[in-house]
N, C-alpha and C positions, 0 to 999 in steps of 0.2 A: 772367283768370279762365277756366278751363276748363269747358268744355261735353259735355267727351268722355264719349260713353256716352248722353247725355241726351239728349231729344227737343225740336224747337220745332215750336211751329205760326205763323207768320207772313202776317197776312194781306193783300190788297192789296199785291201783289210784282209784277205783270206789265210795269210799268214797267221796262225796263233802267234806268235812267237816276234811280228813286226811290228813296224812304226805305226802301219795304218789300222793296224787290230789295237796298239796302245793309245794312238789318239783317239778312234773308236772309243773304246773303254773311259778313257779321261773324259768327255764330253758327255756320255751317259750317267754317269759318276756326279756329274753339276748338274746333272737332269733333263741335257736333252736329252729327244726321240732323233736315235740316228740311224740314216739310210744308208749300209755299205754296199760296195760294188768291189767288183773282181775279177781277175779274168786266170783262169785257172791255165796255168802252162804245162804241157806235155814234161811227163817224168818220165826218161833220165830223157834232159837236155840233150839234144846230140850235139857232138864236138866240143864239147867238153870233156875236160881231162878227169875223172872222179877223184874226189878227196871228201873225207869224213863230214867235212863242213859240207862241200858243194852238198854232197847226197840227202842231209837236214832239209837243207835250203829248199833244192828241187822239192822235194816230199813237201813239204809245208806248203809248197805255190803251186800243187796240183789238186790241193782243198779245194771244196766250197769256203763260204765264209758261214758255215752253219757254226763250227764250233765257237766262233768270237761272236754270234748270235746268241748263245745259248748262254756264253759265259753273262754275256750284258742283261740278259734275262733273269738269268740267277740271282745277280745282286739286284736286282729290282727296277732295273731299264726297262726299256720299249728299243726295239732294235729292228731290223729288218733288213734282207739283203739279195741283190740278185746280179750276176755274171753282165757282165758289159766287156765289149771291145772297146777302148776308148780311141783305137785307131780308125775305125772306120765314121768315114764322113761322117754318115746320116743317126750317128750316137745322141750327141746332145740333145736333142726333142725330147727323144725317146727315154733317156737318162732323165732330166730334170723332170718331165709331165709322170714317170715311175716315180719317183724320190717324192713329188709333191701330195702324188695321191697315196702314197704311204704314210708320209711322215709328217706331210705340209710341207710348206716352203720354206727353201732352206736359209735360213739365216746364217749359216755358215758351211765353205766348203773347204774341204783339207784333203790333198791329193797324198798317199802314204804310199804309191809308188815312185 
């Protein structure tokens, strides 16, 4: 399926290593221009217990999403991306009106948190 021309917004991508960086990637890949969002979590989590995984994990979700910007770049995408709380109210405006004047309107959105 072809993506080419159309726009995605993908959210929770700052993970290299996640779902939202690999759907990210997959949609860029069919050729759309995709707009990631993020929201970078405090590392080390508190009250958590540390284990090899958890300490990956945290590390990876205290990125930006510049590296899975840069990878989609590499292979010949259009990528773009910036930090959103998707918890607070007054998000969505301000998400979709960023995402449109970036990338255009999104024809598709995929949540990877």
């Amino acid at each position: 399926m072809s993506f080419e021309g159309k726009s995605v917004l993908v959210t929770g991508a700052n993970n290299p290593l996640g779902i939202g960086a690999a759907t990210a990637r997959a949609f860029a890949l069919r050729g759309a221009k995709v707009a990631l969002t993020y929201l970078k979590l405090p590392y080390p989590m508190e009250g958590r217990q540390e284990t090899a995984r958890l300490a990956l994990y945290q590390h990876q979700c205290a990125k930006s999403a510049d590296e899975v910007v840069q990878s989609i770049v590499r292979d010949g995408g259009i990528a773009t991306a910036r930090e959103f709380d998707l918890a607070a109210c007054d998000v969505g405006p301000k998400l979709f009106d960023w995402a449109e004047a970036s990338v255009g309107a999104a024809a598709a959105r995929r949540s990877g948190a």
